[in-house]
C-alpha positions as CSV (number, residue, x, y, z in Angstrom):
1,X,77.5,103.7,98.4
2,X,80.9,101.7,97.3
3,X,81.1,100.3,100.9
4,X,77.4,98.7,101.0
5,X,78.3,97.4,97.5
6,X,81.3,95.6,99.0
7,X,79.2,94.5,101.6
8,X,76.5,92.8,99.9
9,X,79.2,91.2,97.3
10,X,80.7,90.1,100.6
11,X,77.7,88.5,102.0
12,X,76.8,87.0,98.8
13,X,80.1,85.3,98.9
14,X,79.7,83.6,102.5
15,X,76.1,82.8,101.4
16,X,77.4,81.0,98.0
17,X,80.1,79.0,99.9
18,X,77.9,78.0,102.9
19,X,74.6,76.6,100.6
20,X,77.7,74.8,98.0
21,X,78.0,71.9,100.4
22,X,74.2,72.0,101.1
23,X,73.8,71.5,97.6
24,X,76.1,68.9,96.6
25,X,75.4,66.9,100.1
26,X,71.1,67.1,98.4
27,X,72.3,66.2,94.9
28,X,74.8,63.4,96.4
29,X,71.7,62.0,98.8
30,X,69.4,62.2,95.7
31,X,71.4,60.4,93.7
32,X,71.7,57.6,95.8
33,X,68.0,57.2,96.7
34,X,67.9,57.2,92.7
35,X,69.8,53.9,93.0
36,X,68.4,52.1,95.5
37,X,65.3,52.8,93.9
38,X,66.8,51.4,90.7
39,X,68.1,48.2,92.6
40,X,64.9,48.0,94.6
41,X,63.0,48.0,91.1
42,X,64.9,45.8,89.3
C-alpha cells in the first residue's frame, strides 16, 4: 500500500516537472502575442 503511494507521488513529481516548462513556454508565448497585439493596435 506504502509502495503504490510512493509511486504515484513519484509519478506526480515527473508529471509536475515535465508540464512546468510547457507552462511557462504557453504563458511566455501568450504574453508576447499580448504585445504584438498591443503594438499592432496602437
Amino acid at each position: 500500500m506504502i509502495f503504490v503511494f510512493v509511486l504515484c507521488f513519484i509519478l506526480f513529481l515527473c508529471l509536475s516537472l515535465l508540464l512546468r516548462p510547457l507552462i511557462l513556454s504557453i504563458s511566455t508565448y501568450a504574453w508576447l502575442l499580448g504585445l504584438v497585439l498591443l503594438l499592432w493596435v496602437f
